[in-house]
C-alpha positions in Angstrom: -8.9 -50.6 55.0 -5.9 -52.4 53.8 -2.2 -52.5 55.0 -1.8 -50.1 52.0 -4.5 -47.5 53.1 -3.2 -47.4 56.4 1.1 -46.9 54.9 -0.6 -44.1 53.3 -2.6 -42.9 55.9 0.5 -42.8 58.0 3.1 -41.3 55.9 0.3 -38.5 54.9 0.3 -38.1 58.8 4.2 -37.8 59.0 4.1 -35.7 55.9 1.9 -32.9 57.9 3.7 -33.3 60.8 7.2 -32.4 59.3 5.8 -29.3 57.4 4.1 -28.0 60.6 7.8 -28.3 62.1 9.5 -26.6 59.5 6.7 -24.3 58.5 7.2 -22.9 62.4 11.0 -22.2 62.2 13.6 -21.9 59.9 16.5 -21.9 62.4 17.1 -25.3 64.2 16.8 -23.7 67.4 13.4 -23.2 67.2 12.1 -26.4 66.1 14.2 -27.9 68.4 12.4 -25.7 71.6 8.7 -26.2 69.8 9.2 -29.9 70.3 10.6 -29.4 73.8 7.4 -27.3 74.7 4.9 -29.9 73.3 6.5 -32.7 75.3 7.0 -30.4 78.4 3.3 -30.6 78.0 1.8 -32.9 81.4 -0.3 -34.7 78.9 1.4 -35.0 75.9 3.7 -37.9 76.1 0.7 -40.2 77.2 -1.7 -39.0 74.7 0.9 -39.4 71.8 1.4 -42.4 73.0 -2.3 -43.9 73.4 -2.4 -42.8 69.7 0.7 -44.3 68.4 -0.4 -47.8 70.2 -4.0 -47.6 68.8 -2.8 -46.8 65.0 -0.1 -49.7 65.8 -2.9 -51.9 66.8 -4.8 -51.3 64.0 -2.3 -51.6 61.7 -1.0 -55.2 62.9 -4.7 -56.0 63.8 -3.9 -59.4 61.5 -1.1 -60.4 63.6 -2.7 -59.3 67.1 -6.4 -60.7 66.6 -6.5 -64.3 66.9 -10.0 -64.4 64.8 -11.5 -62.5 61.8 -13.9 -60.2 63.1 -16.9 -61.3 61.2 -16.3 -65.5 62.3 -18.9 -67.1 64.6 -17.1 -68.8 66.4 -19.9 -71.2 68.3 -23.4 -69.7 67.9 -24.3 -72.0 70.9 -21.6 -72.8 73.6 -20.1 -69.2 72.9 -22.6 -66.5 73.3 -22.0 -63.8 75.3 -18.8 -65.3 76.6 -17.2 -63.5 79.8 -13.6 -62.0 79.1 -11.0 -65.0 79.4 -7.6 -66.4 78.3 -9.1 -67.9 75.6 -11.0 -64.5 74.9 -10.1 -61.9 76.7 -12.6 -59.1 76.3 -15.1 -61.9 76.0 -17.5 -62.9 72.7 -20.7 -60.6 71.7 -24.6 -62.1 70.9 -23.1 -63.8 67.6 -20.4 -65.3 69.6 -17.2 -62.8 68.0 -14.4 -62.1 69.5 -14.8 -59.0 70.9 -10.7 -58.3 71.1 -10.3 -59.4 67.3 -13.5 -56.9 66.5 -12.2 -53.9 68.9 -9.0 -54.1 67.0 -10.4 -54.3 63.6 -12.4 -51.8 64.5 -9.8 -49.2 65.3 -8.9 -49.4 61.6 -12.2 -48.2 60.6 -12.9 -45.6 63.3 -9.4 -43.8 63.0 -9.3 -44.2 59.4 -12.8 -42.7 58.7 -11.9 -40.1 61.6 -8.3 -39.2 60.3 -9.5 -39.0 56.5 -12.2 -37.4 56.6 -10.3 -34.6 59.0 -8.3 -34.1 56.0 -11.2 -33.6 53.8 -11.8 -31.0 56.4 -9.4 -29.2 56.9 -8.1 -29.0 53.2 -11.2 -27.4 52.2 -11.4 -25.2 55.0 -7.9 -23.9 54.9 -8.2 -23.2 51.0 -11.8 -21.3 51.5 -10.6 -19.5 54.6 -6.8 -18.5 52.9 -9.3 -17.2 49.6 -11.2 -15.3 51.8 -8.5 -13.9 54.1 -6.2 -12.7 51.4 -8.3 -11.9 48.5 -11.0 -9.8 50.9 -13.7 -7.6 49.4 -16.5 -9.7 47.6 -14.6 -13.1 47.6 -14.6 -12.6 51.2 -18.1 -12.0 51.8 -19.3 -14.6 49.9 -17.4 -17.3 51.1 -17.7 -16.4 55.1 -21.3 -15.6 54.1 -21.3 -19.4 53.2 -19.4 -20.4 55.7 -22.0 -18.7 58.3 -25.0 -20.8 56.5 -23.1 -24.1 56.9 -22.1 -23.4 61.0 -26.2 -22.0 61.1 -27.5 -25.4 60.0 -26.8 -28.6 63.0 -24.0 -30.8 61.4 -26.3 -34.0 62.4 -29.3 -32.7 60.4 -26.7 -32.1 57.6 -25.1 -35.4 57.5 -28.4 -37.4 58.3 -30.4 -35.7 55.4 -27.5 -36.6 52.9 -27.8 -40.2 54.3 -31.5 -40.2 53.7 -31.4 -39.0 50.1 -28.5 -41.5 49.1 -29.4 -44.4 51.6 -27.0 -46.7 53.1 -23.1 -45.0 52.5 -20.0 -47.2 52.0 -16.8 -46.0 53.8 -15.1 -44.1 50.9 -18.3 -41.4 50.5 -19.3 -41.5 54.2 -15.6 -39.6 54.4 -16.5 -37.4 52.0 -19.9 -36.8 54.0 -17.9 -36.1 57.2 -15.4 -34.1 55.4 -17.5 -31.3 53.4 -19.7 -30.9 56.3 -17.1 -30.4 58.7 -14.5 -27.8 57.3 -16.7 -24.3 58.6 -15.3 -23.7 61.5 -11.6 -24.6 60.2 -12.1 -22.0 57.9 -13.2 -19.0 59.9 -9.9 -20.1 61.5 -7.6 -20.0 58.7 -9.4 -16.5 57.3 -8.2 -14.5 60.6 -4.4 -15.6 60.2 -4.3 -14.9 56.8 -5.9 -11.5 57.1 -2.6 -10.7 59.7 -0.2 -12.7 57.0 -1.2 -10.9 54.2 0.2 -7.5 55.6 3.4 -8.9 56.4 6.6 -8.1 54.7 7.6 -11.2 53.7 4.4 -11.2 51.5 4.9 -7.9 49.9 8.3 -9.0 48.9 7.0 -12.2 47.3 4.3 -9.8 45.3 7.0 -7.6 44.3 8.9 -10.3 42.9 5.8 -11.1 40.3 4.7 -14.0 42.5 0.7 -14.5 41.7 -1.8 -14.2 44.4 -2.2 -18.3 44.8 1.4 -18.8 44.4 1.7 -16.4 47.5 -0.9 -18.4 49.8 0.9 -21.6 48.8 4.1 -20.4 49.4 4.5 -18.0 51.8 0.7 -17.8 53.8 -0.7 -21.2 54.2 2.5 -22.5 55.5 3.1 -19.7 58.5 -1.0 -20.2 59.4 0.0 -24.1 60.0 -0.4 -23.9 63.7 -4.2 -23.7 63.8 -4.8 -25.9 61.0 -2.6 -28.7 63.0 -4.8 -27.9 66.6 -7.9 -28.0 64.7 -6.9 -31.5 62.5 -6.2 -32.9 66.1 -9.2 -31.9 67.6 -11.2 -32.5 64.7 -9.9 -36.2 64.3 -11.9 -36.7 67.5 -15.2 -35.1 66.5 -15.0 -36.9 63.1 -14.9 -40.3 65.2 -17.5 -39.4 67.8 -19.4 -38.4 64.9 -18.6 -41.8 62.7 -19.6 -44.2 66.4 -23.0 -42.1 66.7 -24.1 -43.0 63.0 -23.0 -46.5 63.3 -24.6 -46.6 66.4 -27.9 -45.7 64.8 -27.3 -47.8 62.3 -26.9 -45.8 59.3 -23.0 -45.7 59.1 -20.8 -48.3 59.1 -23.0 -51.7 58.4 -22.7 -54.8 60.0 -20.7 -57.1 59.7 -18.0 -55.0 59.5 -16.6 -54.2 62.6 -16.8 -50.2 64.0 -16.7 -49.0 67.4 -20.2 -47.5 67.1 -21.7 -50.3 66.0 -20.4 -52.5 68.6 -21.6 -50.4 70.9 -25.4 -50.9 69.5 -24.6 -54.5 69.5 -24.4 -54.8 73.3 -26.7 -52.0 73.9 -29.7 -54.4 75.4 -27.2 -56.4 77.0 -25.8 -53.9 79.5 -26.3 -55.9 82.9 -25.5 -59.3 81.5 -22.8 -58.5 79.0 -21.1 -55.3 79.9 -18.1 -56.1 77.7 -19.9 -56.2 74.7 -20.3 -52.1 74.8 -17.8 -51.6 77.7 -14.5 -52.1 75.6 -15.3 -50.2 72.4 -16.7 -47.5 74.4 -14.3 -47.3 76.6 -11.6 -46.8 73.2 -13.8 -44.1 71.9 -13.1 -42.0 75.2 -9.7 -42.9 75.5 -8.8 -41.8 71.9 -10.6 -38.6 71.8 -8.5 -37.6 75.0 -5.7 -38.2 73.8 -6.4 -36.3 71.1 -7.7 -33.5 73.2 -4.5 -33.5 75.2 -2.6 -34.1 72.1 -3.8 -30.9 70.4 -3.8 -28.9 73.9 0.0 -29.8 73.9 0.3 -28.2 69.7 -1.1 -25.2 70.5 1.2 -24.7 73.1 4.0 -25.4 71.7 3.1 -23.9 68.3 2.8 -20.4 69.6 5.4 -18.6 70.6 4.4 -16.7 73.1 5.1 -19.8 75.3 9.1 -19.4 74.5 9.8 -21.0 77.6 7.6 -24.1 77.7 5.2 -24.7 81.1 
């Protein structure tokens, strides 16, 4: 992904943040406790800020990795290098930097995470807000649907569409994580709309003439925000758990392009004599997916206001 992507990646990012801020509270007041309960939150400065130095990483990854991922850099003097100055989270069986890999890396795994979340969850908070607010046999259908798609395992899903198309680039291996991850998101959506819906700010908009979808983009969709934000944050973290077991079996991101699943395979039959090799990148996965964990933990508390007083 190029500096571009990522600019776009992040202001996409900033963008959903700021209309699950407003979408929660028209008075200042109220924004301004909301973001006082999230960072009341134990966990939540240190996860936000494991994220913010990983997508920082990533995005610099030119200026803080000394070598291209991909370079050799001595086949012979260099293999399986321990951690040092010179390289300090040591070279892998083709003698790359392992640093310069983890960080291009990052750029991959949070990118094919983050995007294909929102694949996700756009698709699931459309289906779930037509289902919640229309009812009767749109409903049914589309939770009928929905109740197929959570029936079938998501890795027999995503490995049968990788057998019929072969080897994926990164562009449609989103897409692959994205449609076959937006079920549950949608069952989510379909129970706050079906509250919203009944509400009298909604029966004023539809006595004002405004049309059914006009309503849901207007009025519902915005005020069912809060679990569309916990489940983007949680679902970040399955998406990328989900991207590093493919690569790690090979049929996701290809070598030589640098992914944390793959560079886990890489060092997988060298666990006793090259820990570092598998030891780093695995070590990222966890430590972004609990950030993200406490991240989301830390949203749903302070999205809900029930906790008007914080922890």
């Amino acid at each position: 992904m190029t500096i571009a992507s990522w600019l776009l990646l992040l202001a996409t990012v900033a963008w959903t943040t700021t209309v699950v801020a407003w979408s929660h509270g028209v008075a200042r007041r109220a924004r301004r406790d909301a973001g006082r309960r999230f960072f009341r939150h134990p966990t939540a400065a240190a996860g936000l800020a494991v994220l913010i130095l990983l997508a920082t990483l990533a995005l610099c990854a030119p200026l803080v990795a000394p070598i291209l991922p991909s370079t050799q850099i001595n086949i012979t003097e260099l293999q399986n290098h321990p951690p040092s100055w010179q390289h300090p989270f040591g070279t892998d069986l083709y003698s790359r930097d392992v640093w310069s890999r983890l960080v291009y890396g990052a750029r991959v795994s949070l990118g094919v995470g983050t995007l294909g979340m929102l694949v996700a969850v756009s698709l699931g908070g459309m289906v779930g807000a037509a289902a919640g607010y229309f009812r009767g046999w749109a409903d049914g259908v589309l939770m009928r649907l929905v109740d197929v798609g959570l029936s079938v395992p998501r890795i027999f899903l995503v490995l049968a569409a990788i057998a019929v198309w072969d080897r994926l680039g990164v562009g449609p291996l989103i897409l692959l994580l994205g449609l076959t991850g937006w079920f549950a998101t949608s069952r989510l959506v379909r129970a706050e709309v079906l509250t919203l819906r009944e509400r009298p700010f909604t029966d004023a908009a539809r006595s004002l003439g405004a049309g059914p979808w006009r309503v849901i983009a207007r009025h519902v969709l915005p005020n069912a925000a809060a679990p569309l934000v916990v489940s983007a944050a949680l679902g970040i973290g399955n998406m990328l758990l989900l991207e590093a077991g493919l690569s790690f079996l090979g049929v996701g991101i290809q070598p030589p392009a640098p992914s944390w699943g793959n560079m886990i395979a890489d060092g997988r039959d060298l666990l006793t004599s090259a820990p570092w090799t598998s030891l780093f990148p695995g070590a990222a996965i966890a430590l972004v997916v609990m950030a993200l964990n406490a991240v989301a933990d830390a949203l749903r508390d302070a999205l809900d206001p029930r906790h008007g007083t914080g922890r």
